[in-house]
Every structure is written in structure tokens, then in C-alpha cells.
N, C-alpha and C positions, 0 to 999 in steps of 0.2 A: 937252780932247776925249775922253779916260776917265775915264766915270763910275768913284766904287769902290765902287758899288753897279750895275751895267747893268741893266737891265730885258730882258728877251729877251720880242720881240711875239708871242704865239701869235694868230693873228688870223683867228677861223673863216671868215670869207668872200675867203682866199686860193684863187686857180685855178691850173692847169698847173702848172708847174715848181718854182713857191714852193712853192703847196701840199704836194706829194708830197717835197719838200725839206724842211719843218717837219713832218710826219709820220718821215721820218728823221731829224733831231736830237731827236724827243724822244723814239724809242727807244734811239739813243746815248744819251742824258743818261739813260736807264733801264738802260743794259748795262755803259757805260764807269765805275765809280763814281771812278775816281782822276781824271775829265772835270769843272774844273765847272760850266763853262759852254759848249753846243751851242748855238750861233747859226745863222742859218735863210743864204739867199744875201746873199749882199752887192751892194752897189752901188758903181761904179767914182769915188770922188771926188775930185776937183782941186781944190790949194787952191797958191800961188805961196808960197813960202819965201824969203827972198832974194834973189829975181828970178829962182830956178829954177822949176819946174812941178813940185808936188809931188802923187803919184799914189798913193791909198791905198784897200783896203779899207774899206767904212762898213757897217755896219748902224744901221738906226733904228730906236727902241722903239714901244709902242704909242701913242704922243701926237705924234708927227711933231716931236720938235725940231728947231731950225734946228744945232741941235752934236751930230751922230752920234758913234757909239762905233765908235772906230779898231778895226781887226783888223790893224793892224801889231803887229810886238812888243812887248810892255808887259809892264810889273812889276802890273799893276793886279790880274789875275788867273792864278792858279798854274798853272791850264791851261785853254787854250780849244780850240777849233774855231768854222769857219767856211766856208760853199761859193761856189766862185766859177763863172761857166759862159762857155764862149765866145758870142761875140754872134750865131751865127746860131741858127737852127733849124730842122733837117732833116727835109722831110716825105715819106712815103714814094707812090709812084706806084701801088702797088698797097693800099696800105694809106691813104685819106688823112686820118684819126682818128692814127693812129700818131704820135706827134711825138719825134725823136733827136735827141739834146741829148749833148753832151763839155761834163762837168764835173770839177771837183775839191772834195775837202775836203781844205782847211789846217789841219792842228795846229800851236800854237806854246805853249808850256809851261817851266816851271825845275823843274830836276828834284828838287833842292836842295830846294825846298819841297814836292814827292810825297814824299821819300825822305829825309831828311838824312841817314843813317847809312849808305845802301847805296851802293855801288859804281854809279858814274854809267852806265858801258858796262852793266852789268847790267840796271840799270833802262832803257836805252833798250831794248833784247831784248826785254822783256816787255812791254813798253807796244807795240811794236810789232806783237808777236805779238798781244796784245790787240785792236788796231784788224784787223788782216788778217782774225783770227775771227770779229771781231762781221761784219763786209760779206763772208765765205766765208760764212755760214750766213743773210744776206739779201739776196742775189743775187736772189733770188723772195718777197721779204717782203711783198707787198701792193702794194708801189708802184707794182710794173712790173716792168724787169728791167735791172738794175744789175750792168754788168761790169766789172769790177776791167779795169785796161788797164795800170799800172804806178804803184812807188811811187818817190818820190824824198826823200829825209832829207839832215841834217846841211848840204848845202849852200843858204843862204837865198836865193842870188840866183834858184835856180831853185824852192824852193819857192814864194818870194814875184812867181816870174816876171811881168811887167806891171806890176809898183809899182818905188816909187821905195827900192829895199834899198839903194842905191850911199847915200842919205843919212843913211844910218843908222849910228851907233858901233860900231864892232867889239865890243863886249860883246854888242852883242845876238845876235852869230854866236859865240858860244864856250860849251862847256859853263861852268854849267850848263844853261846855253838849249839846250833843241833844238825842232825845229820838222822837219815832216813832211807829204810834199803824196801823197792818194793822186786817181788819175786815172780816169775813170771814161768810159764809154759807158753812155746810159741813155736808154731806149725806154719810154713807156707810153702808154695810149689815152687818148683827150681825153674827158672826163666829159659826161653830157647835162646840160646847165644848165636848170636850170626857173625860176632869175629873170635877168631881162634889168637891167644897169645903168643908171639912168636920167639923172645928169649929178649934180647940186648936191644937197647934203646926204647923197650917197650912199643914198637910196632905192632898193630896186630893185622893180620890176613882177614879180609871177607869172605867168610864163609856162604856160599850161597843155599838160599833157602830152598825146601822141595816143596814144590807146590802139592796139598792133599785137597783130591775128591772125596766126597762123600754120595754115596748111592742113597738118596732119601729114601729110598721105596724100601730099603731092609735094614734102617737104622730106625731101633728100640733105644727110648729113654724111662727109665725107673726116675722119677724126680723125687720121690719117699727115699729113695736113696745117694742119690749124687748130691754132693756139695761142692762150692765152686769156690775158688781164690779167685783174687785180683792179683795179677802178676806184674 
């Protein structure tokens, strides 16, 4: 179920939340260099072990295989990431373009392989401070508007909250493994689509755009009140 080669999909006709999620991991995979692999969201997959229900992280590459690449803990890669999001999506009454979304990014990484020589507690400090910098400094980077909301490290059950950590070996909860969930609130406007998707083969139709006037002479702006995305 890990490739030791993964493919990570960049897949230009991604919308909403994927989208603006793969525009964020490929500026981490551009900031984070000790990262090295930034995978985009994941998908919730059930597979029965033993007669238990076993519930894991998957991402799939660009060719749709039927055997996705886990985002549980693995030796496959020395460090990864990955975003996972709660299943609703919150729209706002006054705003109904707007769409809120509580997400997270999972780290899980051996430090042992960033660092072999340095002091483990060291190396978590800095990589930590690391990741807080790179999401302090784009809170407003394009996306939207990405709120830090809290981080939680060291302990796996709650990084990996929703999957199945109870079946996993205690190796993979002890340094040198560490693993790290930051939690997020994130707001952005919904893009104007100018192709419509059509069904089979993935074709899509061009949809043509309406050209808007505006009458300058009776348009009022409040700027104390209007805030703007980057879409």
C-alpha cells in the first residue's frame, strides 16, 4: 500500500478546497526544504484487518490506482505531510460565495533520518518553529484566509484522530518518530467557473462569460467594511 517512489497528483482542473489545498502544499514543498513530500487532502479509507474495520488516511496519484498511498506512519518516507478536513461545509448567510471549512495538516516524519547526529528534543523545536512560520506568514497568501486555531504533537492518537492508531505498534509512537497535527479555520470565495463538467471522459463545455458594467456615478464602497480574497 506504499509506493517507495509515490507520485504526488498536481492536477490542474482541481475546484474549491482540493484546489486551494494543492496550491498550499506546493508552497510548503517550496519553504519546508527538510519536507519531502507535501500531499494534497486525503481521502477517508476502510479496509477490514482481521475482522476489525481498519480506517486510514489515502491519497491517490494522478492515474487513479485501485492501491492508494497510506498517510499513516511509514518508514517509506523520512518526512511527509498531509490535509485532512471535517465532512461538512459551512456557508455563510451573508456572504453565500464564501465557503468555511476546519481543516488540518498532519506531519509524521523520523527524525533520525533529518538529523542523525543532532539532539532529537532539538530537532523537534525547530522543525516545529518551522512549520508555525511558514502558516504565520500565510495566513493571507493567496488562498483565502487560513487561521491557525491550535497545534497538537507527540501524542499520535490525537494527531491521527479518526484512523485506526490503536492498530498500530508502539514504534511508531516513540521518538524517533514524531508526528504533528496543526488545525486550522479556513475561509475563501468560490471561483467563477467558465467550464461546465460534462459526465464521461471528463470533457468539459465552455461556458461563456457575461460581460458586467458598472455605473461609477452610483456605486458606494464602505472599505471599514468590505474584505477581499484572492481567488
Amino acid at each position: 500500500m506504499s509506493y517507495k517512489n509515490p507520485v504526488i497528483a498536481l492536477l490542474p482542473d482541481l475546484k474549491g478546497l482540493d484546489n486551494k489545498i494543492q496550491d498550499i502544499s506546493q508552497d510548503m514543498q517550496n519553504s519546508l526544504l527538510w519536507l519531502s513530500q507535501c500531499f494534497g487532502l486525503a481521502d477517508r479509507a476502510v479496509e477490514f484487518r482481521d475482522g476489525k474495520e481498519y480506517i486510514y488516511p489515502a491519497c491517490y496519484n494522478d492515474k487513479n490506482y485501485i492501491d492508494p498511498q497510506t498517510m499513516m506512519p511509514n518508514d517509506t518516507i523520512s518526512a511527509f505531510c498531509f490535509w485532512v478536513k471535517e465532512a461538512d461545509l459551512r456557508l455563510s448567510n451573508n456572504n453565500p460565495v464564501r465557503n468555511y471549512y476546519k481543516i488540518s495538516c498532519i506531519f509524521y516524519m523520523d527524525l533520525r533520518r533529518l538529523a542523525p547526529y543532532d539532539n532529537y528534543k532539538s530537532i523537534k523545536t525547530q522543525i516545529r518553529q518551522d512549520i508555525m512560520d511558514f502558516f504565520r506568514t500565510h495566513i493571507y497568501g493567496g488562498y483565502g484566509v487560513l487561521v491557525p486555531v491550535r497545534i497538537i504533537d507527540d501524542d499520535l492518537t490525537q494527531v491521527y484522530k479518526g484512523f485506526s492508531v490503536s492498530q498500530l505498534d508502539n514504534v511508531w509512537r516513540q521518538l524517533p518518530k514524531y508526528a504533528l497535527r496543526y488545525d486550522f479555520d479556513f475561509a475563501f470565495l468560490m471561483s467563477c467557473p467558465n467550464t461546465v463538467f460534462s459526465g464521461a471522459g471528463g470533457a468539459s463545455i465552455i461556458k461563456p462569460s457575461i460581460p458586467i458594467t458598472w455605473d461609477s456615478t452610483s456605486l458606494t464602497v464602505d472599505s471599514s467594511v468590505m474584505t477581499l480574497d484572492k481567488i
